[in-house]
C-alpha positions in Angstrom: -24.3 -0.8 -10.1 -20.8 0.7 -8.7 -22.0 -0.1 -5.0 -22.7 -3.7 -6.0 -18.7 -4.3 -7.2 -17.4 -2.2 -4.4 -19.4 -4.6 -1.8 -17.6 -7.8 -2.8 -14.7 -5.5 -3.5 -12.6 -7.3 -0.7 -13.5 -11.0 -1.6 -11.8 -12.7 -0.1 -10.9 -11.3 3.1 -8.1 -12.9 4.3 -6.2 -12.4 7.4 -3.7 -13.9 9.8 -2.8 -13.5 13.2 0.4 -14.2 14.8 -0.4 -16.1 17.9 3.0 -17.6 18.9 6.2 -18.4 17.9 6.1 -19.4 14.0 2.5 -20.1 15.2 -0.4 -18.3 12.9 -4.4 -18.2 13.1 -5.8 -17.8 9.7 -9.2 -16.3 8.3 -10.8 -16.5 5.1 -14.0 -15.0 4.5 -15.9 -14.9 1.4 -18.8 -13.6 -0.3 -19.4 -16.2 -3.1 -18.2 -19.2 -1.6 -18.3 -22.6 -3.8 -17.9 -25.0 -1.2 -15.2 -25.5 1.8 -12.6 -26.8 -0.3 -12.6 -23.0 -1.8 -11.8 -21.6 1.6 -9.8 -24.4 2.4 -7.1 -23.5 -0.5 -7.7 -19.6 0.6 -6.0 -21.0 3.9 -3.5 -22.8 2.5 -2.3 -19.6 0.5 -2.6 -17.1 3.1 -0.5 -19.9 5.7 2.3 -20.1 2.8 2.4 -16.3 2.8 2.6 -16.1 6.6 5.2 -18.4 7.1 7.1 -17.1 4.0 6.6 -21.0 1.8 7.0 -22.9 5.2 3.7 -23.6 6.0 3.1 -26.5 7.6 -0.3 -28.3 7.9 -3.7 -26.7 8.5 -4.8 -27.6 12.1 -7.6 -26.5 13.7 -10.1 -25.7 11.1 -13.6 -24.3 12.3 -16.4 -23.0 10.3 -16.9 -19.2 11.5 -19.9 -16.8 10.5 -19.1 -14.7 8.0 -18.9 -11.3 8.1 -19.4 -10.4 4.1 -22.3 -8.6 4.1 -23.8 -5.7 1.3 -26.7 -3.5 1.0 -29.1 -5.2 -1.3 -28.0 -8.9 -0.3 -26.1 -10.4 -3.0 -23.7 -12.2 -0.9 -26.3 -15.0 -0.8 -23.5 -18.1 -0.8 -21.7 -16.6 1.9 -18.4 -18.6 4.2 -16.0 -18.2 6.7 -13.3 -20.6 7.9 -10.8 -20.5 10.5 -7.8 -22.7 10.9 -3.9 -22.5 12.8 -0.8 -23.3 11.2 2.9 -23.8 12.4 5.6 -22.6 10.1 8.4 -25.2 9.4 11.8 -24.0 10.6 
């Protein structure tokens, strides 16, 4: 049972990628996804933590495979999503 919490442990994973001036690529992967708007709002966090609450809009967004994976399969709803965002100045 412990190795079943520890595999979703990370949901989501979240990451961001400074790819220019003020100028991010974002990442959310989960494990249990809803739907898009789920990952869509995991974006929009992780952009207003990268740009310190000066996010501006999403741009970009791609659907991405997702790399959540366990032992005995029970990341069955699995998602990733991919977007850029410019911070405002």
């Amino acid at each position: 049972m412990l190795l079943l919490l520890a595999a979703c442990q990370s949901d989501p994973a979240l990451r961001s990628t400074r790819i220019g001036p003020a100028y991010y690529q974002l990442v959310a992967d989960r494990c249990h996804v809803m739907d898009r708007a789920q990952l869509e709002q995991d974006l929009q966090a992780l952009a207003e933590r990268a740009c310190l609450g000066r996010a501006g809009a999403l741009q970009n967004l791609q659907s991405r495979p997702s790399r959540q994976g366990s032992l005995f399969g029970e990341c069955l709803r699995r998602g990733a999503l991919q977007a850029e965002v410019r911070c405002l100045p």
